[in-house]
mmCIF file as gemmi writes it, N, C-alpha and C atoms, coordinates in Angstrom:
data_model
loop_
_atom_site.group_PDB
_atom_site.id
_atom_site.type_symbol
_atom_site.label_atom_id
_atom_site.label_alt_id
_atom_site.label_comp_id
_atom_site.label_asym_id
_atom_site.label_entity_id
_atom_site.label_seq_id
_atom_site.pdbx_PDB_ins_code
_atom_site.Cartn_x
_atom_site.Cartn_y
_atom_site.Cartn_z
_atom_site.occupancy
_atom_site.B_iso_or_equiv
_atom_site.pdbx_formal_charge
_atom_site.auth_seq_id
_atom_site.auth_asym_id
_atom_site.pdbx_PDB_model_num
ATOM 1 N N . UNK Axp A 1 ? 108.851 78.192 111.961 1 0 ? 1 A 1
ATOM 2 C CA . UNK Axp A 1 ? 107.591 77.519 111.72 1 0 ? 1 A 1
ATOM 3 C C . UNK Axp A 1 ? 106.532 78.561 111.343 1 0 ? 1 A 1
ATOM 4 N N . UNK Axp A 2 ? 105.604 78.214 110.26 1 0 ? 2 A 1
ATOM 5 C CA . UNK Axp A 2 ? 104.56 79.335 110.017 1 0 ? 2 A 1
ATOM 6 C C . UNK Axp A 2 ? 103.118 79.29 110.193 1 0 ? 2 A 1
ATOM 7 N N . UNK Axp A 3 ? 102.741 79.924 110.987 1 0 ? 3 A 1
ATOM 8 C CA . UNK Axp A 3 ? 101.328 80.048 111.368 1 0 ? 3 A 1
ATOM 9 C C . UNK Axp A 3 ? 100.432 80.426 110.304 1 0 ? 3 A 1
ATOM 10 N N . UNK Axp A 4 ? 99.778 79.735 110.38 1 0 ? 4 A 1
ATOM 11 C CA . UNK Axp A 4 ? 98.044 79.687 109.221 1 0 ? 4 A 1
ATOM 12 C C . UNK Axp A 4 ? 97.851 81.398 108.971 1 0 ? 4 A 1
ATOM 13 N N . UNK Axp A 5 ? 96.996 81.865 107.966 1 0 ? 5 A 1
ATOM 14 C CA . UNK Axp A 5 ? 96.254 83.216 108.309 1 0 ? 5 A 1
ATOM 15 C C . UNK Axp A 5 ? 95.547 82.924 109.821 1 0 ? 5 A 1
ATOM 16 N N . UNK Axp A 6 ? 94.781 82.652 109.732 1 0 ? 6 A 1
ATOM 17 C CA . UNK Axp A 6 ? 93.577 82.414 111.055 1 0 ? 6 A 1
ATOM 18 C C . UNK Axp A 6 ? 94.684 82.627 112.216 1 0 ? 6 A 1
ATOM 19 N N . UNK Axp A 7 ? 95.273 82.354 112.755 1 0 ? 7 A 1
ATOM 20 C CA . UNK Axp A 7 ? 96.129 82.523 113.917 1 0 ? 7 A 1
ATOM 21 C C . UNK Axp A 7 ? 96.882 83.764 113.926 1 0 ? 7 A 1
ATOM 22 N N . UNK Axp A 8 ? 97.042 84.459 112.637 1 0 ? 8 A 1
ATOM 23 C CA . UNK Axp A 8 ? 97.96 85.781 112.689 1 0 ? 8 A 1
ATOM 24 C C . UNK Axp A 8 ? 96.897 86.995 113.04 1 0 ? 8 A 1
ATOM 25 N N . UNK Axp A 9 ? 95.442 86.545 112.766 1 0 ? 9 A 1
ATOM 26 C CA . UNK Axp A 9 ? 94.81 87.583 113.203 1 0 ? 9 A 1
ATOM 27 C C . UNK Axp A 9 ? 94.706 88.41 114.823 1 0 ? 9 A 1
ATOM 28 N N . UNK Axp A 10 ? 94.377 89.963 114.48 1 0 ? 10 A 1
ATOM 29 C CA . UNK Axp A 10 ? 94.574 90.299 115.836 1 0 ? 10 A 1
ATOM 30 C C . UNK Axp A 10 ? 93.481 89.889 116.508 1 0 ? 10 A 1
ATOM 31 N N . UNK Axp A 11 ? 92.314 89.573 115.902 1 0 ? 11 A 1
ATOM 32 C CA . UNK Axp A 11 ? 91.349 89.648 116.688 1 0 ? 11 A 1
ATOM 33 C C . UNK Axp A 11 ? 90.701 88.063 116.625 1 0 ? 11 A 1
ATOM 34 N N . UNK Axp A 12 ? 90.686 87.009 117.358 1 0 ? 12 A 1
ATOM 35 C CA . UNK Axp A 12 ? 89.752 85.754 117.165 1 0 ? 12 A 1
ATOM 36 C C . UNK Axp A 12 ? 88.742 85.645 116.629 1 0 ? 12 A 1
ATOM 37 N N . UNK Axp A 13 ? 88.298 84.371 115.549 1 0 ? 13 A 1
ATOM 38 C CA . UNK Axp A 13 ? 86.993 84.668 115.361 1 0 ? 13 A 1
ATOM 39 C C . UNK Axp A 13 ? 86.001 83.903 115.833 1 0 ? 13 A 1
ATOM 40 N N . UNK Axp A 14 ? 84.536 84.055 116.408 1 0 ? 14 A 1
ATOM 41 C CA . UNK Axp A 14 ? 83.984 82.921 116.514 1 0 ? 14 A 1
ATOM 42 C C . UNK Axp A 14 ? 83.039 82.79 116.374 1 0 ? 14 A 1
ATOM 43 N N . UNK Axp A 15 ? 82.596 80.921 115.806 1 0 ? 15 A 1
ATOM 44 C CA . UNK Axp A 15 ? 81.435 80.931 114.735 1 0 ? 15 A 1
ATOM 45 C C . UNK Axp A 15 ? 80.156 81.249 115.086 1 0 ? 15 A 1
ATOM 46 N N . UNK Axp A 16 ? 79.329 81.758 114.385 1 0 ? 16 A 1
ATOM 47 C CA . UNK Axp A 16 ? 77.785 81.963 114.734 1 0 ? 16 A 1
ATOM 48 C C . UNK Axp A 16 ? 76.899 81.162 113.917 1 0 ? 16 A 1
ATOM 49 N N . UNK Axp A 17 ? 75.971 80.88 114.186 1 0 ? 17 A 1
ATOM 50 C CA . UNK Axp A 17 ? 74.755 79.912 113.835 1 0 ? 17 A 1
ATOM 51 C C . UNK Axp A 17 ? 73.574 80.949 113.611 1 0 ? 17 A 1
ATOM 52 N N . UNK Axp A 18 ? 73.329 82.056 112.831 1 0 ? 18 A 1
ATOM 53 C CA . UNK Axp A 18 ? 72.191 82.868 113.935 1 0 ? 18 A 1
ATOM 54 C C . UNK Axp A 18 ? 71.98 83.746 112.351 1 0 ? 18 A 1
ATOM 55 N N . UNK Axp A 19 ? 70.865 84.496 112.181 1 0 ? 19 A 1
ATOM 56 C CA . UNK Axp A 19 ? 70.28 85.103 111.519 1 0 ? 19 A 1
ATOM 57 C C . UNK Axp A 19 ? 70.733 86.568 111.615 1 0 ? 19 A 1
ATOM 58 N N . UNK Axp A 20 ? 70.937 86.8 110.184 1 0 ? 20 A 1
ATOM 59 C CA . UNK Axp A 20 ? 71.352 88.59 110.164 1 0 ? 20 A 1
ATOM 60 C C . UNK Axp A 20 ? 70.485 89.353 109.428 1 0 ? 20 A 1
ATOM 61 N N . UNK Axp A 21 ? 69.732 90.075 110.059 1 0 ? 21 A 1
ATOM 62 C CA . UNK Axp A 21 ? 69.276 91.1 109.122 1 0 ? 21 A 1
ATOM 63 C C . UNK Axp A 21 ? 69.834 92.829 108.41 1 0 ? 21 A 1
ATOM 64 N N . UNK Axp A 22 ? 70.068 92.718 107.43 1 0 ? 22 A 1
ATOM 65 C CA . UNK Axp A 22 ? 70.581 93.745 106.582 1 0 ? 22 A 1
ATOM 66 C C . UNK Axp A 22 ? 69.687 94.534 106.271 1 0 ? 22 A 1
ATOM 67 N N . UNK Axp A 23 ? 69.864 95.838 106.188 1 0 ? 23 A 1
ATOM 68 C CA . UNK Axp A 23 ? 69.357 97.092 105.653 1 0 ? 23 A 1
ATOM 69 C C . UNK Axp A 23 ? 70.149 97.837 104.813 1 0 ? 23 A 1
ATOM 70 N N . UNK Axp A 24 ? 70.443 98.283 103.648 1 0 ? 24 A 1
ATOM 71 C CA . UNK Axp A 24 ? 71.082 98.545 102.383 1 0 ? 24 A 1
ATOM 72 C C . UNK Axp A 24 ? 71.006 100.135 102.647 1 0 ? 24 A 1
ATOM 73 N N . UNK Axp A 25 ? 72.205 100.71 102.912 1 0 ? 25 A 1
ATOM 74 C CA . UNK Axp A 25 ? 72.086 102.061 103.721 1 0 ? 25 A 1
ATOM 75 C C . UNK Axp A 25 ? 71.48 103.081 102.433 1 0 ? 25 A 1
ATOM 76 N N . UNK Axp A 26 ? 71.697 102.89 100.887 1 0 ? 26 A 1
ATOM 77 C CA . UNK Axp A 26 ? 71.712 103.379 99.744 1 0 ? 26 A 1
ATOM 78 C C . UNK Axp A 26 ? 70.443 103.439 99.6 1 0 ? 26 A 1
ATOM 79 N N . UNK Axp A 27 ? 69.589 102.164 99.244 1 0 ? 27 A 1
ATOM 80 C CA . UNK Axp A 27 ? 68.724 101.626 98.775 1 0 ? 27 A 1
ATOM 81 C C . UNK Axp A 27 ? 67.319 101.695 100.061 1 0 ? 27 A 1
ATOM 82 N N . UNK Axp A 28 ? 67.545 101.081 100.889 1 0 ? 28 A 1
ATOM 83 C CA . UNK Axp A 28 ? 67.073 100.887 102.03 1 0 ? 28 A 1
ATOM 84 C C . UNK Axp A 28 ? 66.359 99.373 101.436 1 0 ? 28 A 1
ATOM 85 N N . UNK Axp A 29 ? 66.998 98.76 101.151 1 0 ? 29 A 1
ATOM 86 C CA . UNK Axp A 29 ? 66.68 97.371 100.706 1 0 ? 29 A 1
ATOM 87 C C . UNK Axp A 29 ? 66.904 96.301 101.967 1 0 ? 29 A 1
ATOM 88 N N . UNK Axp A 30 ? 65.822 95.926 102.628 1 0 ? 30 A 1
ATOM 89 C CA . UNK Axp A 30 ? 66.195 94.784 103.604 1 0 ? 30 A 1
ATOM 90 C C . UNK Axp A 30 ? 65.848 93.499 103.331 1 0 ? 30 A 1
ATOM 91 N N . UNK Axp A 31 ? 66.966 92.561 103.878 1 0 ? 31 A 1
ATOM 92 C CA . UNK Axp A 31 ? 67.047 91.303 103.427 1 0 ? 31 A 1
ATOM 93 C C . UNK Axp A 31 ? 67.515 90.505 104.806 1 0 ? 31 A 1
ATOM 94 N N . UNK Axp A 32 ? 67.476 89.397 104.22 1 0 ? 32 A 1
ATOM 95 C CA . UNK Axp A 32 ? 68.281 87.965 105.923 1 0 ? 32 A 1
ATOM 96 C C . UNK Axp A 32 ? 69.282 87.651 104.834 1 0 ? 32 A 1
ATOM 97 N N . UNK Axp A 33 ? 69.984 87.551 105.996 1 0 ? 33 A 1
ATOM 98 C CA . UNK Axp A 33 ? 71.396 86.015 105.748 1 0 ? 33 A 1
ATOM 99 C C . UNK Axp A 33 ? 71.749 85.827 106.795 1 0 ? 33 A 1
ATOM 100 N N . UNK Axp A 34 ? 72.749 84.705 106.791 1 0 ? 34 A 1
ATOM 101 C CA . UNK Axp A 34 ? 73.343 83.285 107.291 1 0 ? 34 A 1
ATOM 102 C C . UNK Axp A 34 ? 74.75 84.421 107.723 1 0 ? 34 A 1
ATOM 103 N N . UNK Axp A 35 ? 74.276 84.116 109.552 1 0 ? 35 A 1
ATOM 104 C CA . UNK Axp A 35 ? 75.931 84.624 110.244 1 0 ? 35 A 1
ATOM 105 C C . UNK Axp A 35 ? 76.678 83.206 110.081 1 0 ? 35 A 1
ATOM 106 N N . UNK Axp A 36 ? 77.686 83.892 110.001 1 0 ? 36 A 1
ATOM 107 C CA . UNK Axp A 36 ? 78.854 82.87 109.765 1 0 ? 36 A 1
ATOM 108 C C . UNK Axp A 36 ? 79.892 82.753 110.824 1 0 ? 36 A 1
ATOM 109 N N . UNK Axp A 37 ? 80.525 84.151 111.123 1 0 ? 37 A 1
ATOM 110 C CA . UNK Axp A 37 ? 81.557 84.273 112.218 1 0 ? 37 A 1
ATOM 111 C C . UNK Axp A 37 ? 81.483 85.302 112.49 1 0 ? 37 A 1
ATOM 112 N N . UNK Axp A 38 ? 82.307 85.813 114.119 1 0 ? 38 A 1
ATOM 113 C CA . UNK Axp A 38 ? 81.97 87.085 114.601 1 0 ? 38 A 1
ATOM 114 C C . UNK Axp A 38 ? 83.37 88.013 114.96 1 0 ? 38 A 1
ATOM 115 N N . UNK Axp A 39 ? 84.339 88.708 115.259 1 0 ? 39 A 1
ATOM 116 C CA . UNK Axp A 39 ? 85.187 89.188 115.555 1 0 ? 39 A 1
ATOM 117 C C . UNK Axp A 39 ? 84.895 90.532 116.054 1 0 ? 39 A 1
ATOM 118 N N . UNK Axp A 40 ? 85.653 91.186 116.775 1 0 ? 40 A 1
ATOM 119 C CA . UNK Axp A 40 ? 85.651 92.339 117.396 1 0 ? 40 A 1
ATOM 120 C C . UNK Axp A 40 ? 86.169 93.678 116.49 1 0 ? 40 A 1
ATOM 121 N N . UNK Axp A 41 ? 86.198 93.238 115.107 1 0 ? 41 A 1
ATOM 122 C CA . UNK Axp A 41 ? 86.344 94.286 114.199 1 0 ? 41 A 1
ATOM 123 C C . UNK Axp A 41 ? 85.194 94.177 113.031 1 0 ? 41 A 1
ATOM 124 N N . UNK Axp A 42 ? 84.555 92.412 112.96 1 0 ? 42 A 1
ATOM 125 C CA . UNK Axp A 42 ? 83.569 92.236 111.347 1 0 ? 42 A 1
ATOM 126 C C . UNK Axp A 42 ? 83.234 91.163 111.844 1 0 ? 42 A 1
ATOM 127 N N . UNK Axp A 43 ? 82.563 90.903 110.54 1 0 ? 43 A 1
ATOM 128 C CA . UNK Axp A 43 ? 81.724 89.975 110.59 1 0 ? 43 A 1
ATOM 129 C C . UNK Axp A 43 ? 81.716 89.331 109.285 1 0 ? 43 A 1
ATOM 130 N N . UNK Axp A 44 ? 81.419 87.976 108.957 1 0 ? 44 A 1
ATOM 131 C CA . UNK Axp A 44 ? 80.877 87.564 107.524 1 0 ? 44 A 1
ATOM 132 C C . UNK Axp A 44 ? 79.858 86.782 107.833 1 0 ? 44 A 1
ATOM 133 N N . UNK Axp A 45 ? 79.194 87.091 106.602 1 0 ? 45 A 1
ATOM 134 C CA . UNK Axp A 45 ? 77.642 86.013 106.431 1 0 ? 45 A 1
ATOM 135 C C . UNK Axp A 45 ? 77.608 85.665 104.55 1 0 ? 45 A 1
ATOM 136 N N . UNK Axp A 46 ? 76.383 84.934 104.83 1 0 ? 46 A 1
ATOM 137 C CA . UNK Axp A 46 ? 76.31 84.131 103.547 1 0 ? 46 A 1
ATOM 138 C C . UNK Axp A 46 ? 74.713 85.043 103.159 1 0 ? 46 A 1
ATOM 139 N N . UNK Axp A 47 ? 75.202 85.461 101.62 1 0 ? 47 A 1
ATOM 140 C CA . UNK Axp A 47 ? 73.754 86.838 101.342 1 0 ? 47 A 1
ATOM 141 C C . UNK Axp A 47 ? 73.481 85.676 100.115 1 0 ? 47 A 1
ATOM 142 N N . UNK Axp A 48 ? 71.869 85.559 99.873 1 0 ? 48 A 1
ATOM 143 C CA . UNK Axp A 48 ? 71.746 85.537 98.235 1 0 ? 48 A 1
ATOM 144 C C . UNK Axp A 48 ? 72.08 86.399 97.417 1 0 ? 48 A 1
ATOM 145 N N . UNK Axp A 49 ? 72.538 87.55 97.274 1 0 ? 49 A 1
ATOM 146 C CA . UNK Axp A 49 ? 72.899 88.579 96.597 1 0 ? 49 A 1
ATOM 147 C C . UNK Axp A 49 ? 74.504 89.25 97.045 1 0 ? 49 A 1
ATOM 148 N N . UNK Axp A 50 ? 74.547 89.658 95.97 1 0 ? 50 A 1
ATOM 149 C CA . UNK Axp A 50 ? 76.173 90.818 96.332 1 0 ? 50 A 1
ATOM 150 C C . UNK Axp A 50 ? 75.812 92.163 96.922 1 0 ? 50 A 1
ATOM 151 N N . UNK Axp A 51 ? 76.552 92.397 97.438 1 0 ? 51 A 1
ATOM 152 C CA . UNK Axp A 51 ? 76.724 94.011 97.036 1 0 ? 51 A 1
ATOM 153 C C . UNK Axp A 51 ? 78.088 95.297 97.094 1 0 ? 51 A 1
ATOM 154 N N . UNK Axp A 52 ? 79.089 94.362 96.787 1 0 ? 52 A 1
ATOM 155 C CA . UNK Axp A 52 ? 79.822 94.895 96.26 1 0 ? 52 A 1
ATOM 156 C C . UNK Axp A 52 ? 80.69 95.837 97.425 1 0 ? 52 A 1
ATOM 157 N N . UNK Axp A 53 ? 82.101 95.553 97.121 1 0 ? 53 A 1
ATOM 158 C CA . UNK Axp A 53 ? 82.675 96.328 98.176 1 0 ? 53 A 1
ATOM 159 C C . UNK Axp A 53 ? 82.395 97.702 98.257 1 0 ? 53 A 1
ATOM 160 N N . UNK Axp A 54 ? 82.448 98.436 99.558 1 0 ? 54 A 1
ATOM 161 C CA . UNK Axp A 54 ? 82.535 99.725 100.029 1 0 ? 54 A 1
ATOM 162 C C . UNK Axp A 54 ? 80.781 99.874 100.189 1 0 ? 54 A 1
ATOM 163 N N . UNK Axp A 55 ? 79.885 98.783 100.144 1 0 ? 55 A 1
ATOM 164 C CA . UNK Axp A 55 ? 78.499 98.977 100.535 1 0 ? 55 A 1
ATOM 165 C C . UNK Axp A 55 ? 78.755 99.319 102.01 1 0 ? 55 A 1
ATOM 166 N N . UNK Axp A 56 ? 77.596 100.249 102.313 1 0 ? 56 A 1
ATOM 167 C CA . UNK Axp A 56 ? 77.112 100.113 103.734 1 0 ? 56 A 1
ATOM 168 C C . UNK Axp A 56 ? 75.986 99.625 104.108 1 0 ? 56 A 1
ATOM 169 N N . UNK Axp A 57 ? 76.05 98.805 105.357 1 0 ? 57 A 1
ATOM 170 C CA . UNK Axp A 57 ? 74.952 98.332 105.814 1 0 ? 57 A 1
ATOM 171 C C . UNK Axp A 57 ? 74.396 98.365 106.887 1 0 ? 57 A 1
ATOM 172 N N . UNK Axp A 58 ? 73.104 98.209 107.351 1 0 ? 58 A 1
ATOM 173 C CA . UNK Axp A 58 ? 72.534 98.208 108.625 1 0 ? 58 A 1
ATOM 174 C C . UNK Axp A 58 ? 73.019 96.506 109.2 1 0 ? 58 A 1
ATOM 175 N N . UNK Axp A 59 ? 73.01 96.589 110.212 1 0 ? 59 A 1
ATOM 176 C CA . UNK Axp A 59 ? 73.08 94.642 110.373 1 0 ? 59 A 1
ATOM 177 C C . UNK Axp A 59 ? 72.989 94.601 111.903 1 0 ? 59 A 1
ATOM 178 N N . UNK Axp A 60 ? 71.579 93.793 111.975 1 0 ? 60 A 1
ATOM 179 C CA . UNK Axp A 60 ? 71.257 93.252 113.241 1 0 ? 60 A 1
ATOM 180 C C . UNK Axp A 60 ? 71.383 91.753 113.801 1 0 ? 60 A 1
ATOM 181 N N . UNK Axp A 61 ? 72.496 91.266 114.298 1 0 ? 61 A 1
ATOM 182 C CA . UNK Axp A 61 ? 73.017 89.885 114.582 1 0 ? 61 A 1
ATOM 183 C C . UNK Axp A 61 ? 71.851 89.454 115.628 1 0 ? 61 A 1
ATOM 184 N N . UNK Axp A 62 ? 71.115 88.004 115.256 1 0 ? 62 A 1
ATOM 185 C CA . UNK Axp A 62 ? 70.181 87.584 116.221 1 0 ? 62 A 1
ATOM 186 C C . UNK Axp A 62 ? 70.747 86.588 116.806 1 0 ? 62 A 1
ATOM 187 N N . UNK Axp A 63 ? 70.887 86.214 118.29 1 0 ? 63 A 1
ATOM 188 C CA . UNK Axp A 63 ? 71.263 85.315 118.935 1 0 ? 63 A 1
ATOM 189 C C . UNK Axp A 63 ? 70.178 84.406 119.006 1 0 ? 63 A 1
ATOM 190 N N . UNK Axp A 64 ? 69.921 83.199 118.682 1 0 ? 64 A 1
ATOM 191 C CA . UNK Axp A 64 ? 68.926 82.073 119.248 1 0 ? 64 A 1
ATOM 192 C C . UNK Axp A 64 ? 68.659 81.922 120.679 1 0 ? 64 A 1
ATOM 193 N N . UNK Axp A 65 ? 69.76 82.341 121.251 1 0 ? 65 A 1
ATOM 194 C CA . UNK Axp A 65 ? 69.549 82.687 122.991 1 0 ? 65 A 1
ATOM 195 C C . UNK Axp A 65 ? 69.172 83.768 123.183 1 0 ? 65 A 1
ATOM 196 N N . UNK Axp A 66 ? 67.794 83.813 123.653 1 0 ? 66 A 1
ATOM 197 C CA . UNK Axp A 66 ? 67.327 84.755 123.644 1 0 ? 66 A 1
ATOM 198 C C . UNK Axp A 66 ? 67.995 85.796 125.062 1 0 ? 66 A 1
ATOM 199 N N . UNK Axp A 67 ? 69.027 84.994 125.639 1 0 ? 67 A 1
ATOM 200 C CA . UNK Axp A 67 ? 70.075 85.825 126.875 1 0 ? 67 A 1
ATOM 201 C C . UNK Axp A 67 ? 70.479 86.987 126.505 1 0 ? 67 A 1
ATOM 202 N N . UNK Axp A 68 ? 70.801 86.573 125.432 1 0 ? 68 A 1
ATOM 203 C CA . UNK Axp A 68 ? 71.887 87.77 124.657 1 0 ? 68 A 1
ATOM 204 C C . UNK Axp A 68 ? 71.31 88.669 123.64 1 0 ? 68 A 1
ATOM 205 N N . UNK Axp A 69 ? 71.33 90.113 123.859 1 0 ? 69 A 1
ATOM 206 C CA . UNK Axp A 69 ? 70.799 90.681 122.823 1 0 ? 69 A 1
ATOM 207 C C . UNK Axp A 69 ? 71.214 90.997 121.896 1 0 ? 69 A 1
ATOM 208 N N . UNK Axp A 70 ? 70.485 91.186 120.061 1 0 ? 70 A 1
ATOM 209 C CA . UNK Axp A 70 ? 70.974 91.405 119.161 1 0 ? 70 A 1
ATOM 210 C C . UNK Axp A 70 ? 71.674 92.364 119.29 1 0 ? 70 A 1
ATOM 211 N N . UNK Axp A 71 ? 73.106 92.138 118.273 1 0 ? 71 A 1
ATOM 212 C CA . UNK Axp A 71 ? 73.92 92.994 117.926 1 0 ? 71 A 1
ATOM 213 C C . UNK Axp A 71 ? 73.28 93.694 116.769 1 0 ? 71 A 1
ATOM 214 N N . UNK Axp A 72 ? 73.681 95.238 116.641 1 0 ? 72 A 1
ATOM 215 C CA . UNK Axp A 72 ? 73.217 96.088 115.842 1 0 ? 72 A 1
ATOM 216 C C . UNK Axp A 72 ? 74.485 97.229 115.348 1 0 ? 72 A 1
ATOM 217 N N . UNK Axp A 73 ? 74.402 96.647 114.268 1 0 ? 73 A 1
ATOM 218 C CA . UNK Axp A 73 ? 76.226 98.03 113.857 1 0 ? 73 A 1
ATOM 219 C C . UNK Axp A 73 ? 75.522 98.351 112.468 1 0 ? 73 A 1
ATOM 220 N N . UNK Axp A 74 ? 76.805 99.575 112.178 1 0 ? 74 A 1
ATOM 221 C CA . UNK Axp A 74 ? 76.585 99.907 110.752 1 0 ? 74 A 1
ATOM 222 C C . UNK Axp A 74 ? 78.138 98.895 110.246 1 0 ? 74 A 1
ATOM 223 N N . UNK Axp A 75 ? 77.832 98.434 109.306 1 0 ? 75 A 1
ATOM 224 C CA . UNK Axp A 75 ? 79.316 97.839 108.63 1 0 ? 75 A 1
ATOM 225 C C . UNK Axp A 75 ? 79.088 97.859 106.994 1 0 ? 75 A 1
ATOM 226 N N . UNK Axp A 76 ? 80.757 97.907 106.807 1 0 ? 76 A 1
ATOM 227 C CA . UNK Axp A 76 ? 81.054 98.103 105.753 1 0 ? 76 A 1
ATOM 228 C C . UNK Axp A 76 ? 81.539 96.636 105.02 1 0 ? 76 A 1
ATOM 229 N N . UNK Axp A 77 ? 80.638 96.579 103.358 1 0 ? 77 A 1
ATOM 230 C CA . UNK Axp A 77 ? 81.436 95.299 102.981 1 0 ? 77 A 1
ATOM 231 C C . UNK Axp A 77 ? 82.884 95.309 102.23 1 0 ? 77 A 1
ATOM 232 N N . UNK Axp A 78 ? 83.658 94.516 103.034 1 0 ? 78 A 1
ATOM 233 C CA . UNK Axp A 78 ? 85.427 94.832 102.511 1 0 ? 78 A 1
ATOM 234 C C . UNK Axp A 78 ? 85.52 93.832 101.418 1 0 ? 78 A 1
ATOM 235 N N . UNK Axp A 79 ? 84.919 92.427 101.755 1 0 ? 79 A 1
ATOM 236 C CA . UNK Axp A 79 ? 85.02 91.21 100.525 1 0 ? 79 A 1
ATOM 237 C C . UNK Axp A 79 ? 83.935 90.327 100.065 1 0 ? 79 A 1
ATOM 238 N N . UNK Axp A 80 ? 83.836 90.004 99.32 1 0 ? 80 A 1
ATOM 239 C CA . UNK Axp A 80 ? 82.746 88.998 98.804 1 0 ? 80 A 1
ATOM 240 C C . UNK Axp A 80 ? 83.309 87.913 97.509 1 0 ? 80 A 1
ATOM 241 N N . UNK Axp A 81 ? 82.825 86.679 98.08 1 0 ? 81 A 1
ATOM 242 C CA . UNK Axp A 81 ? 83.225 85.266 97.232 1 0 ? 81 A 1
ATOM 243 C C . UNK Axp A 81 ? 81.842 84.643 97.177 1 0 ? 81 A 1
ATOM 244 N N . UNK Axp A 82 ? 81.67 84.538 95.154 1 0 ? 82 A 1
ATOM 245 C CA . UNK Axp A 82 ? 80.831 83.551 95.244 1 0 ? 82 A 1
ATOM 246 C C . UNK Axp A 82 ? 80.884 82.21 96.545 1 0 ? 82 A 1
ATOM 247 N N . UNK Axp A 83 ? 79.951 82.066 96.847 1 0 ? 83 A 1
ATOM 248 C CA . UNK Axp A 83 ? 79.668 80.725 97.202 1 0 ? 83 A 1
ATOM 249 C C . UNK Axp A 83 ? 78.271 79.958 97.255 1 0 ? 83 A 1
ATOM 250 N N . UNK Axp A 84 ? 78.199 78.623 96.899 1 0 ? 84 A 1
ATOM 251 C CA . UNK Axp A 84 ? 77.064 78.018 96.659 1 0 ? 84 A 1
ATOM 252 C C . UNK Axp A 84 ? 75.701 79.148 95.821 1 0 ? 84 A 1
ATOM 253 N N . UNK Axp A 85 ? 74.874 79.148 96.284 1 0 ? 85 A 1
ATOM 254 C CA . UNK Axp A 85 ? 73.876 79.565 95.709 1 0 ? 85 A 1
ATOM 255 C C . UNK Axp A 85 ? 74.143 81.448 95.997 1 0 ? 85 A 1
ATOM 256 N N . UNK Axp A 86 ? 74.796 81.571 96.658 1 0 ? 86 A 1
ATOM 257 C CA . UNK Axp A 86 ? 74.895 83.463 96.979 1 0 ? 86 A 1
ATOM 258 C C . UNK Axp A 86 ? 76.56 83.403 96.991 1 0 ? 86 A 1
ATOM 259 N N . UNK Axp A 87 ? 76.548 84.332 98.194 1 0 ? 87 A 1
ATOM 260 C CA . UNK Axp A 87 ? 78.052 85.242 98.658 1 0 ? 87 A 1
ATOM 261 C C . UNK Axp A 87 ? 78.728 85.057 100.205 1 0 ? 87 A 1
ATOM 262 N N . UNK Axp A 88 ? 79.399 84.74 100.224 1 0 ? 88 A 1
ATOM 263 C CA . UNK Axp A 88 ? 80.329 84.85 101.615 1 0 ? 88 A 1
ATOM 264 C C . UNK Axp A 88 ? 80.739 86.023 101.612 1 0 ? 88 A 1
ATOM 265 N N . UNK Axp A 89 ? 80.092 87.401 102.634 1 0 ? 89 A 1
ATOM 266 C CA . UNK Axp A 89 ? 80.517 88.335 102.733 1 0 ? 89 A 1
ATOM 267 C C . UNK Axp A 89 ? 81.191 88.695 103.668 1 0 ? 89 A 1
ATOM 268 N N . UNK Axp A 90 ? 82.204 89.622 103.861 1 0 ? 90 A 1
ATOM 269 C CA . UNK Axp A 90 ? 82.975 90.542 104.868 1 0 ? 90 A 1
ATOM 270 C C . UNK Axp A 90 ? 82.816 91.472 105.15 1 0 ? 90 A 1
ATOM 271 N N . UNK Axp A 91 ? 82.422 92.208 106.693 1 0 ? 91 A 1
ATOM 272 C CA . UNK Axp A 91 ? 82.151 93.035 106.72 1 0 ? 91 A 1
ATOM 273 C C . UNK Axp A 91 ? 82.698 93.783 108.056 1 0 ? 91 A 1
ATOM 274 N N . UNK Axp A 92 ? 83.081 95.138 108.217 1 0 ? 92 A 1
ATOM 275 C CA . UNK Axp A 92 ? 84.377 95.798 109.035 1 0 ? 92 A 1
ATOM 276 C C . UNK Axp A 92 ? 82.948 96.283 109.528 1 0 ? 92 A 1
ATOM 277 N N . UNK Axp A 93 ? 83.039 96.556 111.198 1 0 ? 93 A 1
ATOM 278 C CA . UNK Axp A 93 ? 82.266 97.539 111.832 1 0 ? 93 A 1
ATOM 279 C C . UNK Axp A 93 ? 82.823 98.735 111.688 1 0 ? 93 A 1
ATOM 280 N N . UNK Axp A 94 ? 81.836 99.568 111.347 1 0 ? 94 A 1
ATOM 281 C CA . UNK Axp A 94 ? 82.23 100.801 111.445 1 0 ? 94 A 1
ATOM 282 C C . UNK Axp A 94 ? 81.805 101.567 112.653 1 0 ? 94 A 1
ATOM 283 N N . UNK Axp A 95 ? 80.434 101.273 113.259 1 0 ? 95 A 1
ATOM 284 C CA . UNK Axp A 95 ? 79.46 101.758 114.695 1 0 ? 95 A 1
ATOM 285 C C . UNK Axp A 95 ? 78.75 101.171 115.136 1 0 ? 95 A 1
ATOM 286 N N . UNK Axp A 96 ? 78.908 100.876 116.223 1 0 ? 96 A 1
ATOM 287 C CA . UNK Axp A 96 ? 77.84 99.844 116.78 1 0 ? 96 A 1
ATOM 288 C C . UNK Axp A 96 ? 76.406 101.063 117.146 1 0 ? 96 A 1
ATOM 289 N N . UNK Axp A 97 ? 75.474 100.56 116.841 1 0 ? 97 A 1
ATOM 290 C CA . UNK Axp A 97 ? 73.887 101.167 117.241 1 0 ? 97 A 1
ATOM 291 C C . UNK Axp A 97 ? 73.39 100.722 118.098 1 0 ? 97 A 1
ATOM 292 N N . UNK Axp A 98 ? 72.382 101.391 118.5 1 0 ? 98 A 1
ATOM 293 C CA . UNK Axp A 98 ? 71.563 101.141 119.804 1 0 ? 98 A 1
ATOM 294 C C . UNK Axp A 98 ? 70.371 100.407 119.376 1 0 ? 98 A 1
């Protein structure tokens, strides 16, 4: 019997509702997007813009609960798919920040 992608992964993913802010490690271009899902290796969100694999980025994950504090890593983008009006991006942690 064969298991989906989603189930072969090592790491679970799970969904987020919550605001990301990006910092463009190159450029120092900051922008928001739409968290999407979270895993213990990446992350994807929804950008109006690309930027193309092997970008680095700043990215501060905001929780609406204010319980939990933002996540803050440097990550790298591995994939990007048009979607709707922007991009469904992928992105590998490389360091989590303080």
């Amino acid at each position: 019997m064969s298991r989906d992608y989603e189930e072969k992964r090592d790491f679970h993913r799970m969904q987020i509702d919550c605001t990301v802010q990006l910092r463009h490690k190159a450029t120092g271009e900051v922008l928001s997007a739409e968290g999407r899902d979270l895993s213990a290796q990446g992350f994807s969100f929804h950008a109006g813009r690309s930027f193309g694999a092997g970008a680095i980025l700043e990215a501060t994950v905001s929780p609406e609960n204010t319980l939990v504090r933002p996540l803050r890593a440097e990550v790298e983008v591995v994939r990007e798919e048009s979607e709707g009006q922007g991009f469904l991006v992928g992105a590998r942690i490389l360091r989590m920040l303080d």
